[in-house]
PAFI-803761 format. One record per residue (C-alpha): x, y, z. Coordinates in steps of 0.5 Angstrom, whole numbers. Example, Ala and Ser with C-alpha at 12.3 -4.5 7.8 and 13.67 -1.06 7.14 Angstrom:
residues 2
<atom xx="25" yy="-9" zz="16"/>
<atom xx="27" yy="-2" zz="14"/>
end
This chain:
residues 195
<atom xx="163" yy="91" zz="141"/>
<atom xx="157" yy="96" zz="139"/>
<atom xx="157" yy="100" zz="145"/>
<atom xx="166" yy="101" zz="143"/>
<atom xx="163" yy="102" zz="136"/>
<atom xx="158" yy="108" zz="139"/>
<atom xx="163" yy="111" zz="144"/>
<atom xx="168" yy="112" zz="138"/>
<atom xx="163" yy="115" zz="134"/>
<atom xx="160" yy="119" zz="140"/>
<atom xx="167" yy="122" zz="141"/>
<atom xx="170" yy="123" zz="134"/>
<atom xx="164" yy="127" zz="133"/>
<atom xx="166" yy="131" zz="140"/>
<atom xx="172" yy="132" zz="136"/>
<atom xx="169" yy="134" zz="130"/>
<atom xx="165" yy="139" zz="133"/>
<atom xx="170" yy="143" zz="138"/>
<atom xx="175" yy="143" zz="132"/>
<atom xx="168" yy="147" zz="129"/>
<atom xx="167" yy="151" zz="134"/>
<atom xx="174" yy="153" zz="135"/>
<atom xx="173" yy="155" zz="127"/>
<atom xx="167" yy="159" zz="128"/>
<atom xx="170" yy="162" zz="133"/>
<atom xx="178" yy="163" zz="129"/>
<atom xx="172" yy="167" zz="123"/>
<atom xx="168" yy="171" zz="127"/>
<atom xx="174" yy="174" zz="130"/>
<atom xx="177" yy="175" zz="124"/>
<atom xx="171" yy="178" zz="121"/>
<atom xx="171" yy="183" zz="127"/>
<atom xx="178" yy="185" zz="125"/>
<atom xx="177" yy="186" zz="119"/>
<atom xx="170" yy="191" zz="119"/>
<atom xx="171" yy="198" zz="119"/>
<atom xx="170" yy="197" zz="127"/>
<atom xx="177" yy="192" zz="127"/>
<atom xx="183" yy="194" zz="125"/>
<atom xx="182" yy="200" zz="121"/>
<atom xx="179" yy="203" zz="127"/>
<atom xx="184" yy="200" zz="132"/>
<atom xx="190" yy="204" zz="128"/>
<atom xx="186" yy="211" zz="128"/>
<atom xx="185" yy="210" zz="135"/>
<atom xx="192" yy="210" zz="136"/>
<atom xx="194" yy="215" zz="131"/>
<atom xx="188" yy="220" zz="133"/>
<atom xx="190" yy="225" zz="138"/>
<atom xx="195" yy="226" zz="133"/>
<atom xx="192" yy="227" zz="128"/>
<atom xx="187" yy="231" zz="130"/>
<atom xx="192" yy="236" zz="132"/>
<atom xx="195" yy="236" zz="125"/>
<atom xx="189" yy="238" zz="121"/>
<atom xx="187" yy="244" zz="126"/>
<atom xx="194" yy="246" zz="125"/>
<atom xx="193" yy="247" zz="118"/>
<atom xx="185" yy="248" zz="119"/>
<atom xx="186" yy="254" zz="124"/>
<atom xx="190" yy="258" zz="117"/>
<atom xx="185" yy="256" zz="113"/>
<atom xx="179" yy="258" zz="117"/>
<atom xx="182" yy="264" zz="121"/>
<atom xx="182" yy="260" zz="127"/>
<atom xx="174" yy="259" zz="126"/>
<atom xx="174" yy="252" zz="125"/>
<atom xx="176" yy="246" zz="129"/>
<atom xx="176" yy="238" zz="128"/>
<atom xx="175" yy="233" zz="132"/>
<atom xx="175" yy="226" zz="128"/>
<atom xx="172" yy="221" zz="133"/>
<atom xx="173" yy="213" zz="132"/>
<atom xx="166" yy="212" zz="136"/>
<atom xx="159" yy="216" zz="136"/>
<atom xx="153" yy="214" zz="141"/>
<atom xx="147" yy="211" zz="137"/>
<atom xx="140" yy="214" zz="138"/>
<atom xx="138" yy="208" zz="142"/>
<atom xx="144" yy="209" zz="147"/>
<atom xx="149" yy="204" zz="144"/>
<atom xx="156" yy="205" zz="142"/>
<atom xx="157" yy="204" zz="135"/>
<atom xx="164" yy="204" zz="132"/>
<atom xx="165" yy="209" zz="126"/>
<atom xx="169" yy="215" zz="123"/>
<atom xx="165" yy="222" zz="125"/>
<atom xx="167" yy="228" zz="124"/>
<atom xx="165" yy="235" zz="129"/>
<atom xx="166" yy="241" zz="128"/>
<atom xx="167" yy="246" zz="132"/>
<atom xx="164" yy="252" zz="129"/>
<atom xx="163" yy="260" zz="132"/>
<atom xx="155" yy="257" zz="133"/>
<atom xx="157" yy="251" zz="136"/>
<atom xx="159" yy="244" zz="135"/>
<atom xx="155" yy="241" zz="128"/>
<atom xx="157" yy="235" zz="123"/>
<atom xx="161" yy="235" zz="118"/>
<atom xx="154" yy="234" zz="114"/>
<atom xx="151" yy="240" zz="117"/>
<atom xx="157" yy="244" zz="114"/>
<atom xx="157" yy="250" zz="108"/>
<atom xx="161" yy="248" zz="102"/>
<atom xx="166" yy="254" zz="104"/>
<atom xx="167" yy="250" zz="110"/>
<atom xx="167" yy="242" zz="108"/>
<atom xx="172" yy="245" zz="103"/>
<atom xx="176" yy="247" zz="108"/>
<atom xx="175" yy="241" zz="112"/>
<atom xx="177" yy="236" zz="107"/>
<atom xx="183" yy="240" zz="105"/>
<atom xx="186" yy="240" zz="112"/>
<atom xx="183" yy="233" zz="114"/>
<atom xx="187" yy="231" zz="108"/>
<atom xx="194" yy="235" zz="109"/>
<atom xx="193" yy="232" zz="117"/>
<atom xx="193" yy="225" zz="114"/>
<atom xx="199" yy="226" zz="109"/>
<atom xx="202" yy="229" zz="116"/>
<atom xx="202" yy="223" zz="120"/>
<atom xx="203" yy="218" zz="115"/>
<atom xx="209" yy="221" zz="113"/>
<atom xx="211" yy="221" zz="121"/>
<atom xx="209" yy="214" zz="121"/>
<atom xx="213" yy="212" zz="115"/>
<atom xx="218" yy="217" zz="114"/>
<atom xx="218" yy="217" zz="108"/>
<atom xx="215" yy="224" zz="106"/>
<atom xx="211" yy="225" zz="102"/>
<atom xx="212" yy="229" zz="95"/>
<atom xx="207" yy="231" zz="92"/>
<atom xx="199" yy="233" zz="94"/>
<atom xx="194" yy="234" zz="90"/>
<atom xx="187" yy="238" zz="90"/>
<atom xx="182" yy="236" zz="85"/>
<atom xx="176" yy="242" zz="84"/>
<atom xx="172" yy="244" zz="90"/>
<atom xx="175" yy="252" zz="89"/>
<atom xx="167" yy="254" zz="87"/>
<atom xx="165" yy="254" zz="94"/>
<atom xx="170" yy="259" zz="97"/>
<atom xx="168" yy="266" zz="98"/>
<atom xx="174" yy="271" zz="96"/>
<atom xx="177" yy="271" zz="103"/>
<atom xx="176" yy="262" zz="103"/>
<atom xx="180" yy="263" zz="96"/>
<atom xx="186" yy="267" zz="100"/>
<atom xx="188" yy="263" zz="106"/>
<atom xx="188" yy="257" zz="102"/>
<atom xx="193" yy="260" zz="97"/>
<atom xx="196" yy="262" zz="103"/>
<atom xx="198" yy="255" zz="105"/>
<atom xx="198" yy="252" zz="99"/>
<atom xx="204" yy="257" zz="98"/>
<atom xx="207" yy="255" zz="104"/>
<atom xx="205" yy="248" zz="102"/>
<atom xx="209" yy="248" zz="96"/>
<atom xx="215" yy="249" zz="100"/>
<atom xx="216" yy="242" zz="102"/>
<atom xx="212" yy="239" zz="97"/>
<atom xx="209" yy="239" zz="89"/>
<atom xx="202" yy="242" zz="90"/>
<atom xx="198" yy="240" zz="84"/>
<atom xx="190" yy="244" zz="83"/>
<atom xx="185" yy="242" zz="78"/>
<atom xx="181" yy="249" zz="78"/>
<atom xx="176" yy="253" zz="73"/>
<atom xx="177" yy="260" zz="78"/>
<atom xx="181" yy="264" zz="75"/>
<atom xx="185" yy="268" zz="82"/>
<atom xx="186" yy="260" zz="83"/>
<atom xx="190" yy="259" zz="77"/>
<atom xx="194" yy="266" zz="76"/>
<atom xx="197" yy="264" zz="83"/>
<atom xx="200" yy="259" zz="81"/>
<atom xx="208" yy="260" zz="77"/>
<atom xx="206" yy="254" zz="73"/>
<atom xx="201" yy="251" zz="70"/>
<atom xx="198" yy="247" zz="65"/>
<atom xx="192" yy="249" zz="62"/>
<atom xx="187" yy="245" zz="58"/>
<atom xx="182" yy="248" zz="52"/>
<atom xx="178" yy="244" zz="47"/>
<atom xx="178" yy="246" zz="40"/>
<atom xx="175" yy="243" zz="34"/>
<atom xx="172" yy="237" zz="39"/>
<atom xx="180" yy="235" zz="41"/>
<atom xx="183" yy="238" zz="48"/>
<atom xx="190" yy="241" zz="48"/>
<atom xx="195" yy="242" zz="53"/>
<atom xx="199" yy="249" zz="54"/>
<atom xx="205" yy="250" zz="59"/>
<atom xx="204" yy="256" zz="62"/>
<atom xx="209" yy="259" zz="66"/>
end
């Protein structure tokens, strides 16, 4: 009777520690999934190519063709091992080069085609368009030419969409028809419509 009590502990313990096990298993695998490696990067990678594609559209304008992204969901290590992650690279006139190594002109711009070509995809992907784009700063790190081209595809921008900019460059806010314009007086800020 002992010896039937032990085997029946021993095997319940069997079963708790499969049980176990297949949780670990259930959690780690949930915990990959769920990683910047997981999930995220598995529906980049299904998107990429295309992309790509539509931030070198508005990034040739942009740039005059002097620019050119390649978003990549993975990077070799210094130590030889794949590891998963976002980087962007740039094709530059003087070769490839981070997106860290990039002037303020040219992240700029970077960032602005990077975002138009999310706003692409995302409306392909939903379908439903998307309505309104919106640009916060960053317009002090243009040069007169940079400034230009990017008017020029905000215009065209502004076609299909509402184009919001926060700006303190005053070619930037007379090129806009209408726009608020925001002053402080007696410690109080006030808002005007201008049109």
């Amino acid at each position: 009777r002992r010896q039937a009590e032990q085997a029946a502990r021993i095997d319940e313990a069997k079963k708790a520690l499969s049980a176990a096990q297949d949780d670990v298993t259930l959690y780690t695998d949930l915990v990959a999934a769920y990683s910047p490696s997981g999930i995220p990067t598995m529906i980049l990678e299904s998107v990429i190519d295309d992309l790509n594609a539509a931030i070198n559209v508005t990034l040739a304008d942009l740039s005059a063709g002097a620019l050119e992204v390649r978003l990549s969901t993975s990077r070799e290590t210094a130590g030889g091992t794949t590891e998963s992650k976002v980087t962007v690279y740039v094709d530059t006139p003087t070769g490839p080069r981070s997106y860290e190594a990039l002037s303020g002109g040219q992240k700029f711009r970077v960032d602005l085609a990077i975002r138009m070509g999310l706003s692409t995809i995302i409306s392909r992907g939903t379908g439903i368009p998307v309505e309104t784009f919106i640009l916060d700063e960053g317009w002090g790190s243009l040069d007169e030419a940079g400034i230009r081209s990017t008017l020029e595809v905000l215009g065209r921008l502004s076609d299909q969409v509402n184009v919001l900019t926060v700006s303190h460059v005053d070619t930037v806010r007379e090129s806009f028809p209408a726009r608020i314009e925001v002053s402080t007086a007696e410690g109080t800020s006030q808002a005007v419509v201008v049109r």
